[in-house]
C-alpha positions as a LaTeX table, in Angstrom:
\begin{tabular}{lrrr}
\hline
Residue & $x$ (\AA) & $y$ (\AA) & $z$ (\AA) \\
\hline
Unk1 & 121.64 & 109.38 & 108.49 \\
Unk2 & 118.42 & 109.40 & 106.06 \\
Unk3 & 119.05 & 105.46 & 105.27 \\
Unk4 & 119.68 & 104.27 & 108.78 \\
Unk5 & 115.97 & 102.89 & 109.50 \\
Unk6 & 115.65 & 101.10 & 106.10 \\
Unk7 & 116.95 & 97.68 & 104.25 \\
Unk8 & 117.02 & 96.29 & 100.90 \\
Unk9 & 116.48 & 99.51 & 99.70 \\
Unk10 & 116.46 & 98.75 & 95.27 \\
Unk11 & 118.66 & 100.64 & 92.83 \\
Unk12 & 118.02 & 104.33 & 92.65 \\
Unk13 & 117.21 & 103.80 & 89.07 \\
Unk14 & 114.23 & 102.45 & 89.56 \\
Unk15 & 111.27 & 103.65 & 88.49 \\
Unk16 & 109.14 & 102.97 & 91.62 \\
Unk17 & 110.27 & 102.69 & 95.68 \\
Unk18 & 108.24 & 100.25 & 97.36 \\
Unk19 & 108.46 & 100.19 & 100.91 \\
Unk20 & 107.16 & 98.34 & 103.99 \\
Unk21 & 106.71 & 100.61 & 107.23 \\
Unk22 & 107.64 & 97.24 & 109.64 \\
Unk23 & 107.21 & 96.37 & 113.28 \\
Unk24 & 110.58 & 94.53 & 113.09 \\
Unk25 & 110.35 & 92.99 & 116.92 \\
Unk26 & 107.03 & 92.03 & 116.53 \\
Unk27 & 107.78 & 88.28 & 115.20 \\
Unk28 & 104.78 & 87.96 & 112.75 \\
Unk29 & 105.04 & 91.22 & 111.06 \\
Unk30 & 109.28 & 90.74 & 110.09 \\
Unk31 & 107.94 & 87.26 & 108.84 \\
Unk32 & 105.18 & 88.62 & 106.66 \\
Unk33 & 107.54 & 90.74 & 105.55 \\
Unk34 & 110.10 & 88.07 & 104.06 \\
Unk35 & 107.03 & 86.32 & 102.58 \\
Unk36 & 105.99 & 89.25 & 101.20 \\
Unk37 & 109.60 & 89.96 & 99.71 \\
Unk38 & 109.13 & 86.62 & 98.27 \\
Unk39 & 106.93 & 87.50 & 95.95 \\
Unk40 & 107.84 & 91.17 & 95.20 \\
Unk41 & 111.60 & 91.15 & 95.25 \\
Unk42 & 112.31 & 95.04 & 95.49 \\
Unk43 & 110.49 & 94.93 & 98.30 \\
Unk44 & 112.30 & 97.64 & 100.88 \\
Unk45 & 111.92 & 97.38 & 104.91 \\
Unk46 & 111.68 & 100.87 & 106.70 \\
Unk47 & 111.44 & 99.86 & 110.51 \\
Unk48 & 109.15 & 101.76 & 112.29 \\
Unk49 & 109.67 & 104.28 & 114.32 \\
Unk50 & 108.06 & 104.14 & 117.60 \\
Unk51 & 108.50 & 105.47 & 121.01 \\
Unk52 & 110.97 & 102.51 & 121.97 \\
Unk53 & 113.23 & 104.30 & 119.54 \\
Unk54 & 115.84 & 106.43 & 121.94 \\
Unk55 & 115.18 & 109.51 & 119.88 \\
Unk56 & 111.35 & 109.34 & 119.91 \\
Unk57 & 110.79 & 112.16 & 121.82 \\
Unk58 & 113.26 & 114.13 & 120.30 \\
Unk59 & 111.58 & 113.41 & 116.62 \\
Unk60 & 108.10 & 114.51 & 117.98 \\
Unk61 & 109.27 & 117.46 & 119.04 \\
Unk62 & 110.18 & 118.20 & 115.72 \\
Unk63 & 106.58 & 118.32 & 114.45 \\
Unk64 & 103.85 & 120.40 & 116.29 \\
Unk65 & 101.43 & 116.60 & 116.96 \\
Unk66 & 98.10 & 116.70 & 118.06 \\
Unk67 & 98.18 & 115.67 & 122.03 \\
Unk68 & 95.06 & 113.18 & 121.15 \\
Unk69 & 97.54 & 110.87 & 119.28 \\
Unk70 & 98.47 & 107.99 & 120.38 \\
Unk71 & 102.04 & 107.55 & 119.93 \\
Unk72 & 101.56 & 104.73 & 117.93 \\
Unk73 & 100.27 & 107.10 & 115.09 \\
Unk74 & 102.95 & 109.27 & 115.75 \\
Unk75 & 105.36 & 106.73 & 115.39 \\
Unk76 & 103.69 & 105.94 & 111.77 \\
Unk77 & 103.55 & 109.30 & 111.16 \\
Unk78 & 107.13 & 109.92 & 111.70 \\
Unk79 & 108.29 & 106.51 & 109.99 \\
Unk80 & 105.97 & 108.57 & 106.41 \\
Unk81 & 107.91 & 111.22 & 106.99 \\
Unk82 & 111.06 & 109.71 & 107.32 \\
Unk83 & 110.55 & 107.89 & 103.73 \\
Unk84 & 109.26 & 110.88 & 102.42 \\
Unk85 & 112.04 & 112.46 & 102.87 \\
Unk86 & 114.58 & 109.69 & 101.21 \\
Unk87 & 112.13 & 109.48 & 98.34 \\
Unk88 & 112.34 & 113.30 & 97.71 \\
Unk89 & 115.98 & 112.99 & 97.56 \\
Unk90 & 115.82 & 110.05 & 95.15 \\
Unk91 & 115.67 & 109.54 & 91.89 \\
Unk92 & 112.44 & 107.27 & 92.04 \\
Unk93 & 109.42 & 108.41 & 90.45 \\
Unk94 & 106.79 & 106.85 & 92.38 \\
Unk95 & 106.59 & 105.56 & 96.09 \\
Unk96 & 104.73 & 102.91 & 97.48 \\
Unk97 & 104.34 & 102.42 & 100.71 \\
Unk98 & 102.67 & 99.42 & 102.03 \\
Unk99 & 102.03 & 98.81 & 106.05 \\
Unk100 & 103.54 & 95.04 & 107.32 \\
Unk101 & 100.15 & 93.31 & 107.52 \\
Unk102 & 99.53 & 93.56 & 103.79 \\
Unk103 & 100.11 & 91.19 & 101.28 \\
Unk104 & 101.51 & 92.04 & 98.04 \\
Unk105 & 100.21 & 90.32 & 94.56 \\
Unk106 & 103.56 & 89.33 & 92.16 \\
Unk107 & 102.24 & 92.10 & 89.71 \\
Unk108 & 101.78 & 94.99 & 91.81 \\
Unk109 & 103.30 & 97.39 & 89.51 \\
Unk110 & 101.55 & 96.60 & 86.40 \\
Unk111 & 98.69 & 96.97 & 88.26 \\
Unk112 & 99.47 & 100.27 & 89.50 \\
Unk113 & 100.68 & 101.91 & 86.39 \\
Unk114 & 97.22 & 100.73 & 84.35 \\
Unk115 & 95.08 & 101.14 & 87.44 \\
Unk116 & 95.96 & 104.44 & 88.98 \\
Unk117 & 99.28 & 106.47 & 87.49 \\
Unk118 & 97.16 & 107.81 & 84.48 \\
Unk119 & 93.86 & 108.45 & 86.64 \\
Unk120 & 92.75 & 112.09 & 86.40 \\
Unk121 & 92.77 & 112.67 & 90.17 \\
Unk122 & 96.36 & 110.94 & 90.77 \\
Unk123 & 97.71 & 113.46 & 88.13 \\
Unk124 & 96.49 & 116.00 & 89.71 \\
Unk125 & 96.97 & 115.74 & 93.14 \\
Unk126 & 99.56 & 113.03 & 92.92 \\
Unk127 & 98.57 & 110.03 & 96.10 \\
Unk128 & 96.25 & 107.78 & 96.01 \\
Unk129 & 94.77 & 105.26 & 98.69 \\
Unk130 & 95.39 & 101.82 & 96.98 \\
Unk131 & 92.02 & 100.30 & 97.11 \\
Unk132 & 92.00 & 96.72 & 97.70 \\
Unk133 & 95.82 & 96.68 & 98.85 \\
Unk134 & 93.98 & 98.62 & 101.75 \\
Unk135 & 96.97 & 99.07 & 103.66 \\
Unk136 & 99.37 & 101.01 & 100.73 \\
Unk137 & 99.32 & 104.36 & 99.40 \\
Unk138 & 101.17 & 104.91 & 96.05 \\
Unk139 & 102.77 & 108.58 & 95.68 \\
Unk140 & 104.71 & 111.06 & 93.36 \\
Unk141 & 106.98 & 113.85 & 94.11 \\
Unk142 & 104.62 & 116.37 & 93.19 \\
Unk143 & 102.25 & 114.88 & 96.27 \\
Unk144 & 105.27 & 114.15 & 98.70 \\
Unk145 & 106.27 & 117.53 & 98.44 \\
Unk146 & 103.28 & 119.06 & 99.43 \\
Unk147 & 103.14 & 116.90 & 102.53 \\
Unk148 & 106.90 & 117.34 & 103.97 \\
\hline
\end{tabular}
């Protein structure tokens, strides 16, 4: 099922999905995480896909991956993918996806819509690498589409 990796997923009337790709066995990332949820309360949890996942190989045989990746980037790779594909099928305008080591300020959004939704080059090509927030990439359909 298209849902079964992720938690806390907000209403599908909302505007924007943002989404933590999380290492949820490794202790410090599910903890930064919470904290992180703390502060932005729609946060969503996606945990990652990686090769300890039974159907690892089985996913990357799905995709035609370079053989020098490491399956750690594979793993990331396939988690994108994975929320790619729930976003298309949602009714959320923008995505957000943010990695588990990052750390979320309590007006993220605002930010975003002045900072980057009405800049020339997200309209047109519809991603953009978040700056500062160095480990989040915000999205639109239009851009999610092209990738999947």
């Amino acid at each position: 099922m298209i849902t079964d990796n992720f938690m806390n997923l907000p209403s599908d009337e909302s505007e924007f999905l943002v989404c933590t790709i999380c290492l949820t066995k490794i202790k410090e990332r599910y903890e930064n995480y919470i904290n992180q949820k703390k502060v932005f309360h729609d946060l969503a949890l996606f945990d990652a896909i990686t090769p300890y996942n039974k159907d690892f190989k089985d996913k990357c045989k799905s995709i035609n991956f370079s053989p020098q990746l490491s399956n750690g980037t594979i793993g990331l790779w396939l988690s994108d993918i994975s929320i790619f594909n729930y976003f298309i099928k949602s009714k959320h305008k923008y995505l957000i996806i943010i990695e588990d080591d990052a750390c979320i300020p309590n007006n993220m959004i605002d930010i975003k819509s002045k900072n980057h939704l009405h800049h020339k080059d997200f309209i047109k090509y519809g991603g953009t690498r978040l700056g500062q927030y160095s480990s989040g990439n915000l999205y639109n359909k239009y851009c999610v589409n092209n990738i999947v």
